[in-house]
Structure formats: C-alpha cells, structure tokens
C-alpha positions, 0 to 999 in steps of 0.5 A: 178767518173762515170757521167752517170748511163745507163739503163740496159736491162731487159725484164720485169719490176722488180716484184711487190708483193702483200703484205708488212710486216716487211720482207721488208728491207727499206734503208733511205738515207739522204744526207747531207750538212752542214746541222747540225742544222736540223740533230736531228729533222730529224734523230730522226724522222727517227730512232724511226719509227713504221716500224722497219726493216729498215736502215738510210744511212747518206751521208755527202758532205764533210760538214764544220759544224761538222755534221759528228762528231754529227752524229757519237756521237748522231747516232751511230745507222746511217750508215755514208758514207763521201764523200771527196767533194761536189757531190752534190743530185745526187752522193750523193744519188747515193753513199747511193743507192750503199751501201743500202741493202734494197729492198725499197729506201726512199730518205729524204731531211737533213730539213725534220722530219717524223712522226713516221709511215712514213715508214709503210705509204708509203711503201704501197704505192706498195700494192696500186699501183702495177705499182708504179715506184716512189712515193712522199708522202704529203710534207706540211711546216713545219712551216705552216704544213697547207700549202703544200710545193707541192702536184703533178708535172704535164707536160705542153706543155709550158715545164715548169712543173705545180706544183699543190698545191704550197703553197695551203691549205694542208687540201684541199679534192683534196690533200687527194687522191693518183694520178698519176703525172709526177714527185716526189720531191726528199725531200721525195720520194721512190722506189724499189731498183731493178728499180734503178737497171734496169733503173740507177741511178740519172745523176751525171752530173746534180749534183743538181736539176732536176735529181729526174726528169729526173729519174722519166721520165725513169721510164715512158719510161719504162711503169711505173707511178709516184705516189701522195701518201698523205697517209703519210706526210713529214715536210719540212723546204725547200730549205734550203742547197739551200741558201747556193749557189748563185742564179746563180749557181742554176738556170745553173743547174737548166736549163741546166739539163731540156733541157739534161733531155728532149733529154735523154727521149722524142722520136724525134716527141716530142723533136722536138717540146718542144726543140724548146718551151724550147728554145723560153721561155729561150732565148727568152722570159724570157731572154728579160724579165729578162734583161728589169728588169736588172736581166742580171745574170738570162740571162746571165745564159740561155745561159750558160746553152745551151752552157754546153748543147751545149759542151756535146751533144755527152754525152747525146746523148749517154745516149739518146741511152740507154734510147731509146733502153729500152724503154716499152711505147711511149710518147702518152701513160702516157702523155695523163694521166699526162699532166695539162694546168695551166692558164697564171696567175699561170706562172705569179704568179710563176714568181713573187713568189706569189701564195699565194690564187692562186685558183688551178683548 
C-alpha cells in the first residue's frame, strides 16, 4: 500500500471553465463501514439526482454488517469496490478517486442524505469561484435540520481550528452566503479531479481525521481558496462510524495528524512558531488538565501522539520537501484571508462540549 501521495509538478493550476452543463461527469464517492443502516437514506438520495451525468462510488472497509450484499441487491446502479481491511477515510476515498472517471469529485460521508439538486447546486460552486480548490456545502443535522453541524473552519493562532456555527442556528443571515475559509469538512465536500492529480491524494498515513485538512492546506500552498458554498445542503447524522472506536484511538490520530499536517505545509517561519504553541497546548496545558480531571487516557494519548511523530519525521519531512517544492504562495498570502480569533469562551465551551447558545461574533 502506497502511504504518501506527493504533489506532483505543474506550472499552472489546473483549468478552470466558465461554464457547467450535464457534459460535466461528477463521481460520488461514499466510503463505507459498517454503515448498513443509514445506506438506503444515503444511496437513494444520491442516485435520484436532478444532475444526472454523474456516478455513485461505494467503497466498503471490509465492513461485517452485510453492506456489501445490500448494496449489490438494492443498488445495483452503484459502482462497488470492497477493500480487504479497514483503510480507514483516507484510502478509502483514495481508492474511490483512483477508480472515478469524473472531472468533479464529491466526497459523502455513509450517515448523510442529499437533496435531489445537490449535485447541480454545488458544482456551481466553480462557476462562482474560479480559484475553488475545495468547497463544502451547508451541512445541518439531521435530526435538527435547524441546527448546523458546521458552517466554516478558520485558522487561529492557538492552532487549534475555530469551527464557525458548530451547533448554531442554521437559518441565521451569516450562514446563508459563500466565504472563503481554511478548510472543508469531508462528510460533503468536492473537487476537481484534476487537483487531486497535481497536489495528491489524502496521506494514508493519517487513516482518519484530519486528512481533509491536510489536503485542503495544500490546496492554499498552491494558490487556491477553500470554499463555504451554502447554496446546497447536506443532512448529517454525525460522527456515527466514529462511535464505533474508542475514544482514545481517535483522538491519537486526531492529534498525531495535525502536528504532521503542520510540518508537511507551513514554511519554517511559521512552523516554527505554532509547533512549539501546538506543543505547549498538548502537553502541557491540556495534558495537566486532563490528568487533574483523571482522564489520564487523553494524556497518555498526547504523548503517543508526538512519539508516532517522533518515529516517522524522516517520512513527513520527505513529503514536506514535495509540498515545499510546489508551493504557488507564501503563508502570508491566504492566511491574512482565513485567520479568525475566537474568545476563550468558545475554547471553553468546545472543551466542555457545550456550545449550545454560543453567540458566534
């Protein structure tokens, strides 16, 4: 299996037309494990789409709950890949992007459902923004399709990312218009295909969480903005094939990858500063914070963290030197656009799991 993905050279970005029709082939890729029970939702919005020429890629972890055989008897329309072990969202996708043959990638997480113009909606989204990298439509609960799963994901100084409209009102005026931003979340997000191309993959070293980042950090470096595109929306149960794992397991790669996404993208006058912040937080603040309310499994986890770092710098300092070598723009340039400064009480309120009525300024 093939861990890292380098950016490949191009000396342009790829091209960006000025129009969108039906002639424009989009590939769905939904990855799945043990997921059976949200499939039809899911699959029956995405393959009764107003957009119709387009493909739904079902890539399935090696699951134990019978999807495979439900999808191959409900969905026989759906192109199936089965992987032979669990690969987690970053070879997951990374298979379903090998195989697609569309110009536009949509990446859907298995516990969403779609509206039946979602694809028309969103790939507009090129056609309004011509320097679109990525973009992530509107994503609400959906149980509480009034109340945001997120809106926009900004970078802080903290280093530890402002997620705008976390459970906020999603009928608020502020959440109704596109905006640039640092990063997508991957339960609804798309891209040309031709960028995963020249920039690569997702690192299939991260397996999970934070890798939709990491590619979208990329993206920056070479010159292109990350978009809120609202104009379409995503119903999202959330987080579901994540409570199959135990919390500890999720947050090592959870922390373990932001700290190799930070070395792989930031020029050294930056990485220098929010390493050392990174570290201070983890370590040290919220490692004695967490060990003084006896979660010694969450400390214990930011130092397993460092140390996977630790052991495979030689690796992401090698795939530092492919992003480096590519890169379009200096740091300055887009964070200047997508840097927000949230309030201590928001920090608070997310450590506590408790935003509910947070006022977002």
């Amino acid at each position: 299996m093939e861990q890292k993905n380098n950016p490949k050279n191009s000396e342009s970005p790829p091209t960006q037309s000025n129009k969108l029709d039906q002639q424009n082939k989009v590939s769905v890729i939904i990855v799945n494990y043990n997921g059976k029970k949200w499939l039809e939702k899911c699959l029956t919005s995405i393959t009764n789409q107003t957009y119709k020429n387009y493909e739904v890629i079902f890539v399935d972890n090696n699951s134990t709950d019978d999807s495979v055989n439900y999808v191959k008897q409900n969905f026989k329309q759906v192109k199936l890949i089965e992987n032979d072990h669990n690969g987690g969202f970053a070879e997951g996708n990374n298979l379903g992007i090998k195989h697609a043959t569309g110009e536009y990638i949509i990446l859907l997480n298995n516990d969403t459902y779609v509206e039946k113009d979602y694809i028309e909606k969103f790939v507009k989204v090129f056609v309004e923004f011509p320097n679109c990298g990525v973009a992530q439509s509107k994503i609400v609960l959906m149980n509480e399709p009034k109340k945001l799963d997120i809106a926009c994901t900004f970078w802080p100084h903290t280093t530890m990312l402002y997620y705008e409209g976390l459970g906020d009102n999603s009928t608020k005026k502020r959440y109704q218009e596109p905006k640039k931003m640092f990063s997508v979340k991957g339960a609804s997000m798309i891209f040309r295909k031709n960028l995963a191309d020249k920039i690569g993959l997702f690192d299939e070293s991260f397996w999970a969480y934070y890798e939709e980042t990491d590619f979208c950090h990329r993206c920056l470096v070479w010159g292109y903005d990350i978009i809120y595109y609202p104009k379409t929306t995503c119903y999202h149960a959330g987080g579901k094939t994540a409570e199959m794992f135990a919390q500890d397991y999720i947050q090592f790669h959870n922390f373990k990858n932001k700290l190799a996404s930070y070395i792989h993208n930031f020029q050294f006058r930056y990485l220098i500063v929010y390493v050392p912040i990174f570290t201070v937080l983890t370590l040290g603040i919220f490692s004695i914070m967490f060990a003084l309310n006896k979660k010694f499994w969450l400390t214990k986890v930011f130092y397993k963290s460092y140390w996977w770092n630790i052991k495979n710098l030689r690796n992401t300092l090698r795939y530092r030197k492919e992003v480096q070598k590519y890169r379009k723009v200096n740091d300055s340039e887009y964070l200047k656009e997508i840097t927000r400064h949230p309030p201590l009480k928001y920090y608070l309120a997310l450590a506590n799991g408790n935003l509910e009525g947070f006022e977002y300024e």
